[in-house]
C-alpha positions in Angstrom: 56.9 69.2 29.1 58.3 69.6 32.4 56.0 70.3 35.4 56.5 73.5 37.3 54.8 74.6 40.7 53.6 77.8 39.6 51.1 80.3 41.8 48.7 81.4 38.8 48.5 84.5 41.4 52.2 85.5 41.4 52.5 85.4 37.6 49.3 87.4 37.3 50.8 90.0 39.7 53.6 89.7 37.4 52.7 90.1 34.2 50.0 93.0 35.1 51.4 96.0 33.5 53.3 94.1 31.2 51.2 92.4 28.8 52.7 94.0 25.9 55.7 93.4 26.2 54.5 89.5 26.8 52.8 89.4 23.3 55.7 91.2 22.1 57.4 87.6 22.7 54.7 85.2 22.6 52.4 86.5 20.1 54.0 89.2 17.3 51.5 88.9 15.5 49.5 91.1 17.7 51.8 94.0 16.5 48.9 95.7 15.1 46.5 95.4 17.6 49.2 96.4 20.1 49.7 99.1 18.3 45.8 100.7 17.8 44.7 99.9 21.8 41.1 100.3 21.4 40.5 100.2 18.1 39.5 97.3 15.7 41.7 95.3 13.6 42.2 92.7 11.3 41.5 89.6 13.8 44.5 87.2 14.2 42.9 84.1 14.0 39.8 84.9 11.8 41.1 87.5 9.5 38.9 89.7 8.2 39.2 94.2 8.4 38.1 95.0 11.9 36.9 91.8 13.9 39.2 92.1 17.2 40.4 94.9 19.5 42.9 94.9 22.2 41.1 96.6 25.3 42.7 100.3 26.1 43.9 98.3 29.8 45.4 95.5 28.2 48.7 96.4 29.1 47.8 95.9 32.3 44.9 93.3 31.9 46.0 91.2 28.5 42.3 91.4 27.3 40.4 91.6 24.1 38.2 91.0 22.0 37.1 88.8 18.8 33.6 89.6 17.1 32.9 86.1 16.6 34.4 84.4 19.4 33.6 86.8 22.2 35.4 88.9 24.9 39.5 87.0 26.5 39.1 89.2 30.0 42.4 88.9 30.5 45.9 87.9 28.7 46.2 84.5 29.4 42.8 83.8 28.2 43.4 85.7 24.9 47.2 83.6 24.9 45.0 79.9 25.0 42.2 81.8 22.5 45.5 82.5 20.0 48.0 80.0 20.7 45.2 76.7 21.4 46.6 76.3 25.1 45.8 75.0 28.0 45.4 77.1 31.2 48.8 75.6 32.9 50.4 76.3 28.9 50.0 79.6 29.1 50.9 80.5 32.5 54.1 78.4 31.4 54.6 80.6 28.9 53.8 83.5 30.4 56.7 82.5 33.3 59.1 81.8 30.8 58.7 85.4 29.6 59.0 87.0 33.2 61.4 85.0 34.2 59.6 83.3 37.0 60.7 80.1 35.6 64.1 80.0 33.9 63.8 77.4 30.7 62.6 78.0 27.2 58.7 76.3 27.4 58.5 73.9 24.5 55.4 74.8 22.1 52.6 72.6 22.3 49.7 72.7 20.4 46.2 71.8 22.4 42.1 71.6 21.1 40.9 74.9 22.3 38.4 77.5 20.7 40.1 76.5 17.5 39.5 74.0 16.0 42.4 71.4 14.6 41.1 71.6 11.1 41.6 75.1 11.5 44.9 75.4 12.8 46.2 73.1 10.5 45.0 75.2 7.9 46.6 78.4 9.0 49.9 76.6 9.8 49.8 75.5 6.1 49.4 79.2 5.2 51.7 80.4 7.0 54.8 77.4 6.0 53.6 78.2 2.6 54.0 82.1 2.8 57.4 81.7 5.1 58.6 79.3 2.2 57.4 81.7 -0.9 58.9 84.9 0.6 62.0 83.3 1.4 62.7 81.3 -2.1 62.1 84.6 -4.1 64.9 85.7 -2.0 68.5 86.6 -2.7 72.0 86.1 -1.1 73.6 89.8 0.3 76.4 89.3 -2.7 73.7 88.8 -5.5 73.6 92.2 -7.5 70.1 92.6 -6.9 70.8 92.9 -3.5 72.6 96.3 -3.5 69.9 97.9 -1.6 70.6 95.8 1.3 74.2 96.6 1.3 74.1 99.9 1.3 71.9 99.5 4.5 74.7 98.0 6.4 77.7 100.5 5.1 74.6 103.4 6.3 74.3 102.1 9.4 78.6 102.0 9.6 79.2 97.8 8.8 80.6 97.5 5.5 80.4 94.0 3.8 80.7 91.9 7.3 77.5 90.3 6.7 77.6 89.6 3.5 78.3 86.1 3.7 75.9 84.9 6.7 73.1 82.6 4.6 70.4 82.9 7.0 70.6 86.4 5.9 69.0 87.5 2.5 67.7 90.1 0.8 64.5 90.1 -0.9 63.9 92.7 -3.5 59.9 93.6 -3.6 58.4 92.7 -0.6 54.7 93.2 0.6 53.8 95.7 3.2 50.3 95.5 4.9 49.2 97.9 7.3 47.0 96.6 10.2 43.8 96.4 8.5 45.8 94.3 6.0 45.2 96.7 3.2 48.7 96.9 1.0 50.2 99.7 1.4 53.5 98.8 -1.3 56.2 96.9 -1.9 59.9 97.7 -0.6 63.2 96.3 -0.7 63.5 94.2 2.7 66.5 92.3 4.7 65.2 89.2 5.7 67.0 86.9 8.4 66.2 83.6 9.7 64.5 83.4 12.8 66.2 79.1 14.0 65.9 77.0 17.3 68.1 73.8 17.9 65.4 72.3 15.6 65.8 74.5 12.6 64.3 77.7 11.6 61.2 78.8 12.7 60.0 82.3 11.2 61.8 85.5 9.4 62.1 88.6 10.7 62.2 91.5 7.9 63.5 94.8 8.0 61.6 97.1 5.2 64.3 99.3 3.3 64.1 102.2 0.6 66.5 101.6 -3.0 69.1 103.9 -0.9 69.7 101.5 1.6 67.5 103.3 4.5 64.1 102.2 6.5 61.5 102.6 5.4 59.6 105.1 5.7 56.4 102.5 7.4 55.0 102.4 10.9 56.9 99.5 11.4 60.0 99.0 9.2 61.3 95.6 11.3 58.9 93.1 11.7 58.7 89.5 12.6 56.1 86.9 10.4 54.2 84.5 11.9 55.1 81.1 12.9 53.5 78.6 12.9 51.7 77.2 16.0 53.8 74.0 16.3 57.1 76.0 16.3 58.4 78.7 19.1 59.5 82.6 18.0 60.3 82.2 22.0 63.7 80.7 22.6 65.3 81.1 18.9 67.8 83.4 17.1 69.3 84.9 14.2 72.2 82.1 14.2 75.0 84.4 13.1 77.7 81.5 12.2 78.0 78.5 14.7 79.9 78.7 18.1 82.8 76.5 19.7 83.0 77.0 23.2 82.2 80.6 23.3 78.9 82.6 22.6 78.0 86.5 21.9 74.8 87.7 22.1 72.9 91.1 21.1 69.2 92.5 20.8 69.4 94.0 17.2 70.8 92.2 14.2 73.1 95.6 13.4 74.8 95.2 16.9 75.5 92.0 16.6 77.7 92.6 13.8 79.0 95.5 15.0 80.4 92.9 17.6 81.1 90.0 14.7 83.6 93.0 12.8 85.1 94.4 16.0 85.9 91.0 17.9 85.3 88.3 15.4 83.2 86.7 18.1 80.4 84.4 16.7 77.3 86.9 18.0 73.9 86.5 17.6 71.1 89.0 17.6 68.1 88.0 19.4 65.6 90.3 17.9 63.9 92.3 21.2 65.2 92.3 24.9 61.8 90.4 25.4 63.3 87.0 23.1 66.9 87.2 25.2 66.2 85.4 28.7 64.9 82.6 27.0 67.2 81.8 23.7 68.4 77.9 23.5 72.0 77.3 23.6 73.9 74.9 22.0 75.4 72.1 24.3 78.9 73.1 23.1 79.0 76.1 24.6 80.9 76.9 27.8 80.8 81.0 28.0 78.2 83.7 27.3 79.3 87.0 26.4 75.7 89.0 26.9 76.4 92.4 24.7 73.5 94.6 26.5 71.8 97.5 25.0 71.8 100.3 27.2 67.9 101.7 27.6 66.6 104.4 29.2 63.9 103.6 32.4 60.5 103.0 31.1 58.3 106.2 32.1 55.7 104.3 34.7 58.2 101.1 35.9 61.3 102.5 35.7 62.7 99.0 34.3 65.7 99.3 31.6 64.9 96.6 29.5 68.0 95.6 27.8 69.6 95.4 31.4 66.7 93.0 33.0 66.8 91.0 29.7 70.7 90.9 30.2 70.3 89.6 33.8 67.6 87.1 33.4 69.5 85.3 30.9 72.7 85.5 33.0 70.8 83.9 35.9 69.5 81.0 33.4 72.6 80.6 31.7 74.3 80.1 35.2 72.3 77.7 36.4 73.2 76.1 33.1 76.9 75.6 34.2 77.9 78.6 31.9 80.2 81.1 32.5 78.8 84.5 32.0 79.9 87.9 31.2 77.6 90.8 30.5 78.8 94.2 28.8 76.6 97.1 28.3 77.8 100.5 27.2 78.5 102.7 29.7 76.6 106.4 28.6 75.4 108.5 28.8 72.6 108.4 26.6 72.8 111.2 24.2 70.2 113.4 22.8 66.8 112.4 22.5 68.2 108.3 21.7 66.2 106.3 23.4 69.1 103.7 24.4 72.8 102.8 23.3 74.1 100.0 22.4 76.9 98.3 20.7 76.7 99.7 17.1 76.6 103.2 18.9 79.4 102.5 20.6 81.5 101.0 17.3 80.5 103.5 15.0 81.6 106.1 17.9 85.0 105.0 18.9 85.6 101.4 16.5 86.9 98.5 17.4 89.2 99.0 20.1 86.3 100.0 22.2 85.2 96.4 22.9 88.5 95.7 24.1 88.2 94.2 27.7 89.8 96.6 29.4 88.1 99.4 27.7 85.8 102.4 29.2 83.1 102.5 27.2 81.6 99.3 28.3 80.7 98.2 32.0 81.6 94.3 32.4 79.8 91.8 34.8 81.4 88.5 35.3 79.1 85.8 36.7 
């Protein structure tokens, strides 16, 4: 791991305010807690029905706290408690995230509070799980997989991703709420989650038989991985690029792009995974296909825009040419942003054209 002059100081300043959206990347599976500020849940590393909380603050302070291990004051603390990290780890980490620093942080696993018999146990569980869900799976063409398909001709796609075999469909899959109680089992999308060392978790998206969400608290979710892998810096790898690279937020936009340019995309999950994603060595140009968000209420950040630009930066210093595209507006209604598949599903494919109005385009 490379060594970087960081002021612990700075990236506290930093990050205060924005702790959730830091676990969001380095930690999802704080989802629940993130979710129930306040309240006890299911503890992360322990298990269990109610034996952590995220403090009400935590957003601004990162803390919490585990019944058996004791109060993390603040989020980097609760990061080395989770992730077993050092100090300098986790502020790496945290960096990464903010884009203070402007490389993907290798995951490195460190004694800490837990200990290695431990860990090793839970990354067994969770390899174990990761491998069950995803061999009871099915390819999109299989005829069990009809509820899946009728999700993408709903959301306006048609068969373009039918094809793609980090993309399955898994027909009865488990839903837990955050006191890990079952609450069913739905039809679910599941997609690969890779780095340039292979695939590192699955992110599902819970369906009904109709081929619409769920009707859950939270229909697209990312598994665990486990602690010797990174959900930081990888992608849904939607086909393999030559020289010339799309990328997206949701896995619907990025095929949106795919069937309108025929540009190998890939979705990134959550404006918090895109300034970070690894690139492949091959590839010369970066086409960043922005979601268009609406300013957070108490910063005023658009987060699909800073993701946008963060990764632009990185992926210049890189040697890459860079282009970013976001939709132009306005936002309509009560939508809380816009982004490509809006924009496809509103004026098709000769809207991504490069000369075309809907989309505002920034060469680097």
């Amino acid at each position: 791991m490379k060594t970087f002059n960081l002021s612990a100081d700075t990236v506290r300043a930093q990050a205060a305010g924005r702790w959730l959206f830091i676990f969001n990347a380095l930690a999802p599976e704080l989802e629940f807690p993130v979710s129930k500020l306040g309240k006890h849940t299911q503890c992360p590393v322990h298990g269990g029905k109610d034996g952590f909380r995220l403090f009400r603050d935590a957003n601004h302070s990162g803390g919490g706290i585990c019944n058996t291990c004791g109060a993390k004051t603040d989020g980097f603390q609760l990061l080395m408690w989770l992730r077993s990290w050092s100090f300098p780890n986790a502020l790496s980490h945290v960096a990464a995230v903010l884009g203070i620093i402007n490389e993907a942080i290798p995951a490195t696993v460190l004694k800490s509070g837990i200990t290695p018999s431990t860990t090793v146990a839970d990354n067994d569980r969770i390899r174990a799980s990761l491998r069950k869900i995803w061999q009871e799976s099915k390819p999109l063409r299989h005829p069990d997989a009809e509820p899946a398909r009728l999700y993408f001709r709903n959301r306006g796609l048609g068969d373009v991703a039918m094809d793609y075999p980090n993309l399955h469909f898994h027909p009865t899959l488990q839903y837990r709420d955050e006191n890990r109680r079952v609450l069913g089992y739905f039809p679910a999308l599941l997609a690969l989650l890779e780095n340039n060392d292979g695939p590192v978790t699955i992110h599902r998206t819970y369906l009904t038989g109709d081929g619409f969400k769920a009707d859950v608290a939270f229909p697209k979710k990312v598994m665990p991985a486990p602690s010797d892998k990174k959900v930081t810096g990888s992608a849904i790898r939607l086909g393999t690029p030559a020289h010339v690279l799309g990328v997206t937020e949701g896995i619907e936009s990025a095929l949106a792009v795919i069937q309108a340019t025929g540009m190998v995309t890939w979705p990134l999950v959550s404006s918090s995974l895109m300034p970070n994603v690894e690139l492949p060595n091959t590839v010369k140009k970066l086409v960043i296909w922005a979601d268009l968000d609406r300013p957070a209420t108490v910063t005023g950040i658009q987060a699909g825009s800073e993701a946008a630009a963060k990764l632009a930066h990185r992926a210049i210093t890189l040697g890459l040419q860079v282009e970013i595209r976001e939709p132009k507006g306005p936002i309509s209604g009560n939508s809380k942003s816009l982004d490509c598949l809006d924009i496809f599903n509103k004026y098709g494919s000769a809207a991504f054209a490069l000369s075309s109005p809907y989309f505002k385009t920034k060469g680097e």
